[in-house]
C-alpha positions as CSV (number, residue, x, y, z in Angstrom):
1,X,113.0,132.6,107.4
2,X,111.6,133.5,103.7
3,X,112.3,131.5,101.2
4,X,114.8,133.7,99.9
5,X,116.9,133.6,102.7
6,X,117.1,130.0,103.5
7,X,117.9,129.8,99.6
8,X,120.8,132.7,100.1
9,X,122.0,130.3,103.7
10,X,122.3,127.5,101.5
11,X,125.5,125.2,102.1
12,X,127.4,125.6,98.7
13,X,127.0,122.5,96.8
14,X,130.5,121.9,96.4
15,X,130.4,121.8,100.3
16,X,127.7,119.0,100.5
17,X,129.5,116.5,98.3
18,X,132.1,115.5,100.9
19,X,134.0,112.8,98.6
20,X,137.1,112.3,101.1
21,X,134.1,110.7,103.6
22,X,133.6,107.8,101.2
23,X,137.2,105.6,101.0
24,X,136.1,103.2,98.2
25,X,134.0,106.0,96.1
26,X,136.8,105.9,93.2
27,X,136.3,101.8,92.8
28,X,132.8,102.1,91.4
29,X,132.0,102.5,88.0
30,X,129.2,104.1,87.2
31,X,126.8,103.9,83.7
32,X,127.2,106.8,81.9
33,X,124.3,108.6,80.1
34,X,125.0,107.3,76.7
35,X,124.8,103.4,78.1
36,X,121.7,104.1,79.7
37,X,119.7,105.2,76.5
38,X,121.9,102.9,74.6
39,X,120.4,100.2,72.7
40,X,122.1,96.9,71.8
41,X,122.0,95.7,68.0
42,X,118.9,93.2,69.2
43,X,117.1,96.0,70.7
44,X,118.0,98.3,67.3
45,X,116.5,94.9,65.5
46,X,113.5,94.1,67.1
47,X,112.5,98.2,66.2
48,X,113.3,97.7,62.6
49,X,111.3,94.2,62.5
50,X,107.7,96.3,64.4
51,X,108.5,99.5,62.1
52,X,108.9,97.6,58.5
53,X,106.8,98.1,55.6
54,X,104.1,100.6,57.9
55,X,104.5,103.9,56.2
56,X,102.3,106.0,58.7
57,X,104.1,107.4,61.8
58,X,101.2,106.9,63.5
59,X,101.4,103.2,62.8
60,X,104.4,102.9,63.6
61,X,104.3,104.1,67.0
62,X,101.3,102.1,67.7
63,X,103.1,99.0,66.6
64,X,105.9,99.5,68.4
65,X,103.8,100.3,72.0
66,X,102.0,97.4,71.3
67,X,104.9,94.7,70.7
68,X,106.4,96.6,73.9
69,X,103.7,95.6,76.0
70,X,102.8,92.7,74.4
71,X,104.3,89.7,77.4
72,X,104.6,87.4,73.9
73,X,107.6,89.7,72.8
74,X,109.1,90.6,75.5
75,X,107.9,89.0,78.3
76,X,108.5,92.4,80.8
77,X,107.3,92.0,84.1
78,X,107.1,95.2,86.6
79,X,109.3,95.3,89.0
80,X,109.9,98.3,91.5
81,X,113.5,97.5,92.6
82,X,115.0,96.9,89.1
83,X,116.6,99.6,88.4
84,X,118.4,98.8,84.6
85,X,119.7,100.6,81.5
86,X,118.0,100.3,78.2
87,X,119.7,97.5,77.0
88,X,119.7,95.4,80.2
89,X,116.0,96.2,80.5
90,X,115.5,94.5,77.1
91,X,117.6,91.7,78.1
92,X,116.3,91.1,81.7
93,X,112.3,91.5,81.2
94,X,111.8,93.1,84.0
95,X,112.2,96.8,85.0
96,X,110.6,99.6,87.3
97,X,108.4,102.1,85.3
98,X,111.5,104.5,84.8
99,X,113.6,101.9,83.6
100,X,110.4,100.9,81.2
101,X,110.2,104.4,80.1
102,X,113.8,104.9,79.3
103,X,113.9,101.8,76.9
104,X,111.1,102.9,75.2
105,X,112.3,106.2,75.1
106,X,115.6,104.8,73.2
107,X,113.1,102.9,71.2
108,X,111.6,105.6,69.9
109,X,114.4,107.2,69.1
110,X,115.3,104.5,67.3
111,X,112.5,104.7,65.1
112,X,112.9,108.0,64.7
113,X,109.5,109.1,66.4
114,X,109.4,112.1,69.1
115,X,109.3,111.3,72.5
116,X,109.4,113.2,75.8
117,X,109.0,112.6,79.5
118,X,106.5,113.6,81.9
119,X,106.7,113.8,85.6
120,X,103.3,112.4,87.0
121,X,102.0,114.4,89.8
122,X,100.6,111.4,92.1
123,X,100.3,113.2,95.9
124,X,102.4,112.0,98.2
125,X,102.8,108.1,98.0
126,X,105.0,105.6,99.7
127,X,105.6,102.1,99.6
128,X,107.9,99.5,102.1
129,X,110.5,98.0,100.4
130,X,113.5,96.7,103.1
131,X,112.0,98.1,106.7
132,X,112.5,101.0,104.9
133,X,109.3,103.6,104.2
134,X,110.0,104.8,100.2
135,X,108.2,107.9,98.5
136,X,106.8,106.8,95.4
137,X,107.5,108.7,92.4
138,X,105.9,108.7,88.4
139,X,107.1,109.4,85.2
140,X,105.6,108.4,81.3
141,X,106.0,109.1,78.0
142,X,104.5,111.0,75.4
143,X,105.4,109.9,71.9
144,X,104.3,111.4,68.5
145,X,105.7,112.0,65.2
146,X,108.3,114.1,63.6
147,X,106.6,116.7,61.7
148,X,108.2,118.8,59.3
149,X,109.0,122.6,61.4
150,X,107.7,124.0,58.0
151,X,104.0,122.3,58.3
152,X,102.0,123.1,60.7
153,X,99.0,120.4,61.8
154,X,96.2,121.7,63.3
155,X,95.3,118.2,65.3
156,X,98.3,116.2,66.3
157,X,98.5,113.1,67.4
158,X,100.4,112.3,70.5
159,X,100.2,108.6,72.3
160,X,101.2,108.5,76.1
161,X,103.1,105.4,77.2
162,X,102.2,104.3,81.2
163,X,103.6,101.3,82.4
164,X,102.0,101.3,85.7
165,X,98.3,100.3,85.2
166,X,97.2,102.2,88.4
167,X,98.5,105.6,87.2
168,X,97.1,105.1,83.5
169,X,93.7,105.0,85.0
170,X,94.1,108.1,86.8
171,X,94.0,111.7,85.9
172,X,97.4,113.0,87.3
173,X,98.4,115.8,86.1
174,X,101.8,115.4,84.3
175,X,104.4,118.0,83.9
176,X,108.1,118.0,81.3
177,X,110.5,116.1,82.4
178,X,114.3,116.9,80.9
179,X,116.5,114.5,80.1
180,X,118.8,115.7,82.7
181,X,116.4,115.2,85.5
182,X,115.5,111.5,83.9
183,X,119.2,110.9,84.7
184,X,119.1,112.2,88.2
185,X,116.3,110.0,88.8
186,X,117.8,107.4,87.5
187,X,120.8,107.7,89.5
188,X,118.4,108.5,92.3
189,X,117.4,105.4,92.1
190,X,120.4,103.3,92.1
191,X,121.5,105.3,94.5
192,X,118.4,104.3,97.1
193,X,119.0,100.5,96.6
194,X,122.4,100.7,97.5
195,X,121.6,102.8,100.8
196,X,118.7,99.5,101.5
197,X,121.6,97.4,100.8
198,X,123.6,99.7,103.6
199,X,126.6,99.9,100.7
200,X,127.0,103.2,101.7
201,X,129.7,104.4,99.5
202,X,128.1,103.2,96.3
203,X,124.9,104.9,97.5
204,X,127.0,107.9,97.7
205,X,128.7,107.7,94.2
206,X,125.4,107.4,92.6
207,X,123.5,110.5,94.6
208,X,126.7,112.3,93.7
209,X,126.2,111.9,90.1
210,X,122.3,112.3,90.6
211,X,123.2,115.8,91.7
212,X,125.7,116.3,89.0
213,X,122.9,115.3,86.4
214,X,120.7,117.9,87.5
215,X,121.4,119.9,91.0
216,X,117.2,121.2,91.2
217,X,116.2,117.5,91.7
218,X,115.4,117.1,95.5
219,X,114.8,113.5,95.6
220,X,118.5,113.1,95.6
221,X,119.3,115.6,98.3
222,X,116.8,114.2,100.5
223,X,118.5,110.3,100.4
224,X,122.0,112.1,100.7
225,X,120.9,113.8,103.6
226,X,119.6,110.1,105.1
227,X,123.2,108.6,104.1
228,X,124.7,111.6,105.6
229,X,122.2,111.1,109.0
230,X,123.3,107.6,108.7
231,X,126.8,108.4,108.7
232,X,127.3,110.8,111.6
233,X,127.8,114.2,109.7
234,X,124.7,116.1,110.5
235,X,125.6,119.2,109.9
236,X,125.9,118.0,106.0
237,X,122.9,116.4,106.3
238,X,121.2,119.4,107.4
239,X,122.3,121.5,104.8
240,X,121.3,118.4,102.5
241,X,117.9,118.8,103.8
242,X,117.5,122.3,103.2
243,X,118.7,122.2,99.8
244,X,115.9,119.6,99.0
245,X,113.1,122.2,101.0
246,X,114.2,125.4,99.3
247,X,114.0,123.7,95.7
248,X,110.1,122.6,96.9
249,X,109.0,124.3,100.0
250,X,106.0,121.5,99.6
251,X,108.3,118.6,99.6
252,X,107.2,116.7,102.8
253,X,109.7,114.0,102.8
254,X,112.5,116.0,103.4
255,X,110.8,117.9,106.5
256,X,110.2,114.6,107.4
257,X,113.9,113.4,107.5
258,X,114.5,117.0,108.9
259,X,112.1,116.6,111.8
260,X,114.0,113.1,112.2
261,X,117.6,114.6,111.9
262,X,116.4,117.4,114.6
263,X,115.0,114.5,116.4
264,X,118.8,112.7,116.5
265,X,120.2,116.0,117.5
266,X,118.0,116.5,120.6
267,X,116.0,119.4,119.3
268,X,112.9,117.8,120.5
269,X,110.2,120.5,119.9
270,X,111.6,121.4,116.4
271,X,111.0,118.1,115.6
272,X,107.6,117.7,116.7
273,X,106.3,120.9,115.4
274,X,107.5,119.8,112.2
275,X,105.9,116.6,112.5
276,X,102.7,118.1,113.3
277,X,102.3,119.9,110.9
278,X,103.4,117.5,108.5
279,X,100.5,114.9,109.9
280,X,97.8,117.8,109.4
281,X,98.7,117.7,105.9
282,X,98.9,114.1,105.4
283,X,95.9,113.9,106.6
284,X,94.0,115.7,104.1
285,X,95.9,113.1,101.5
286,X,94.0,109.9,100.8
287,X,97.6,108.6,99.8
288,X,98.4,108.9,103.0
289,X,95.9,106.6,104.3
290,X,96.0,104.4,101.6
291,X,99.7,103.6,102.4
292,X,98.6,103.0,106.5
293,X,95.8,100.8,105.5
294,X,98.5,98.5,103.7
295,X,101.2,98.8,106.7
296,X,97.9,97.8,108.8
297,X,97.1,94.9,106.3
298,X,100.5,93.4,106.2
299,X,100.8,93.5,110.1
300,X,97.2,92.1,110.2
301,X,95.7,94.7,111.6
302,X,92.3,94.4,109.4
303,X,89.9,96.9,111.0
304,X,92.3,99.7,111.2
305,X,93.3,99.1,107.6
306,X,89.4,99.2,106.7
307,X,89.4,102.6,108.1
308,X,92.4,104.4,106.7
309,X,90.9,102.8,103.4
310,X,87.4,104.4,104.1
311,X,89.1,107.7,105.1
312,X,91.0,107.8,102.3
313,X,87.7,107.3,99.9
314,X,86.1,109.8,101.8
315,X,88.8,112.2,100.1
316,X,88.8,111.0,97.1
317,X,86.0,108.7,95.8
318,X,87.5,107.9,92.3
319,X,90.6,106.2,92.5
320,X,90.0,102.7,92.3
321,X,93.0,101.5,94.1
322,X,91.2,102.4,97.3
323,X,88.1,100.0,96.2
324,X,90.3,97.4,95.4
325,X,92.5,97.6,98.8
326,X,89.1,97.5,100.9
327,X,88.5,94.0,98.5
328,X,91.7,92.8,99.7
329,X,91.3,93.2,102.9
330,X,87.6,92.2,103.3
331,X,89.0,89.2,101.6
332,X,91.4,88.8,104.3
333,X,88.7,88.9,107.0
334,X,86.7,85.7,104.8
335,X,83.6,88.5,104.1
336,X,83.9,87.4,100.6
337,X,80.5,89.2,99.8
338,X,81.7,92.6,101.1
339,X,84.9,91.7,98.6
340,X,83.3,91.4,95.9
341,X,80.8,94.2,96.0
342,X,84.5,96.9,96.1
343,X,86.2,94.6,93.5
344,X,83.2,96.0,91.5
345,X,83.4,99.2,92.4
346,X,86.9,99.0,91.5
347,X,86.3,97.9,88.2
348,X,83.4,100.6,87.7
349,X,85.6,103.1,88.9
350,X,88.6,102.2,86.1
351,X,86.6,102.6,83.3
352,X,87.5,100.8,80.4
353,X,90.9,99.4,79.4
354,X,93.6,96.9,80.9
355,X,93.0,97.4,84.7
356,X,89.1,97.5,84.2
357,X,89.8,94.0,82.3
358,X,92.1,92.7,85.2
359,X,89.3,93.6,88.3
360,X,87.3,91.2,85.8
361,X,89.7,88.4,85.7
362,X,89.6,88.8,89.7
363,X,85.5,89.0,90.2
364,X,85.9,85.5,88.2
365,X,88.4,84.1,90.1
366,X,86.4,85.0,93.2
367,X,83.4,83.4,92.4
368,X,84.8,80.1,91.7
369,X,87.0,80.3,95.2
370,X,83.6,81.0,96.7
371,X,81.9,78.7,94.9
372,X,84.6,76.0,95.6
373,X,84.6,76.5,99.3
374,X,80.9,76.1,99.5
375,X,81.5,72.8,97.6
376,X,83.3,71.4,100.3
């Protein structure tokens, strides 16, 4: 089937939000756009207070990036599962790189600066979080100043904002990311953590409003599809699935939950030719082995984990999270020598800047375990 007929088979989307399967979907209240971007009035203050008495916009957004960043301010801490609105962000001190992104975004606003989104386009990535495998996804901020439409500047400006050191020290390439789909995500997102926490119905009211927010963002078909799997109505599921493929024919996750739905359904060999081709592909994706080296890690299996590591620096040789996972792991097996030759090639391979300066702070602390050790 072409693209443009499994588009034209689609279920209608009206179809695949099946509200009457979800009893307590009316008891939830969900944020609404405007509290997510909101600020509070000590949010609105602490702007004001890193903007006063600098006249150049490009002072101002440099002050305000740093203060944001700055642990003596606001003390923020990264934190994948927290999931929180602007103000709660600010409050809280610690927040997921979305969450991060959508303060700073309101921030900016605040200040009357120009901000935008960006999708990061980091391959295929997953983390565990709950027995559960996750696909990991990016997003950043570009900020700049408000130019008069009249003036045109022949060199602009324009600061990116990355609150996950990893991804700062890559070259992804990044793409613009609306509003609209910031919300889906968003929603996306809450909507995940209630499916780990198997509240099914709040899952659903939040993937509902994902798709509301913007109906082209397959990350939220795909986990409706799961919470539809999970619930026994395949056939919405399926059409879930498909939804999520024929926005991105590329998107393996959801011919992965496919191959698994087929899989429930008894369709055996659909379900393993999908998955086959699916591994031929992943293989060819250092994320992909970077993510079974840590599975292997944390089930303390060492060698295999040194292998996926090696495969995965074998295709690509210049992300430094790769260097550093090989440190970890060599650490793991006491080779403290072999751990601190890749913490160096870590640190060679992020350049300069904050994650270059933290591989630093961990070849010190290194060699005075080492050295302590040999003390004893």
């Amino acid at each position: 089937m072409s693209a443009d007929q499994q588009r034209a088979a689609l279920i209608p989307i009206k179809q695949l939000l099946n509200d009457s399967a979800f009893a307590e979907l009316g008891t939830y209240s969900i944020e609404r756009p405007t509290a997510i971007f909101a600020l509070d009035p000590q949010a609105k203050a602490f702007v004001a207070e890193t903007i006063q008495g600098l006249h150049s916009g490009e002072e101002q957004i440099e002050a305000l990036i740093h203060r944001i960043f700055a642990r003596a301010d606001l003390d923020l801490v990264y934190e994948a599962s927290a999931n929180t609105i602007a103000s709660e962000t600010f409050k809280n001190g610690s927040a997921n790189c979305l969450s991060l992104s959508i303060m700073t975004f309101a921030m900016a606003k605040e200040a009357q600066l120009h901000s935008a989104f960006q999708i990061v386009e980091i391959p295929e990535y997953w983390t565990r979080r709950g027995g559960y495998t996750l696909l990991n996804g990016h997003i950043n901020l570009r900020i700049k100043v408000k130019t008069n439409s009249n003036v045109r500047t022949l060199f602009e400006k324009v600061f990116v904002v990355d609150f996950d050191p990893s991804a700062r020290a890559s070259k992804f390439p990044t793409q613009y990311a609306s509003e609209k789909l910031v919300l889906a995500m968003f929603y996306n997102n809450k909507g995940a953590d209630a499916l780990l926490n198997e509240n099914n119905d709040l899952a659903y009211a939040y993937l509902r409003e994902a798709i509301l927010a913007d109906k082209n963002y397959p990350g939220a078909w795909v986990n409706l599809g799961l919470l539809y799997r999970k619930k026994g109505r395949y056939n919405l599921a399926l059409g879930a699935y498909n939804r999520a493929i024929a926005l991105n024919q590329d998107y393996n996750t959801a011919w992965e939950n496919l191959a698994i739905l087929y899989q429930y359904l008894g369709d055996t060999k659909t379900a393993f030719d999908i998955h086959t081709r699916l591994d031929q592909k992943r293989q060819k994706n250092p994320f992909y082995h970077q993510m079974l080296a840590e599975i292997d890690r944390n089930e303390g299996s060492l060698e295999s984990s040194i292998l996926h590591y090696e495969k995965a620096i074998r295709l690509d040789r210049n992300q430094h999270q790769f260097y550093f996972g090989l440190a970890t792991v060599y650490f793991d097996k006491g080779d403290f020598e072999k751990s601190e030759h890749y913490l160096m090639l870590a640190k060679r391979k992020a350049g300069k800047g904050n994650v270059a300066g933290i591989y630093s702070d961990k070849l010190t602390a290194l060699s005075s375990f080492v050295a302590s050790t040999h003390s004893k």
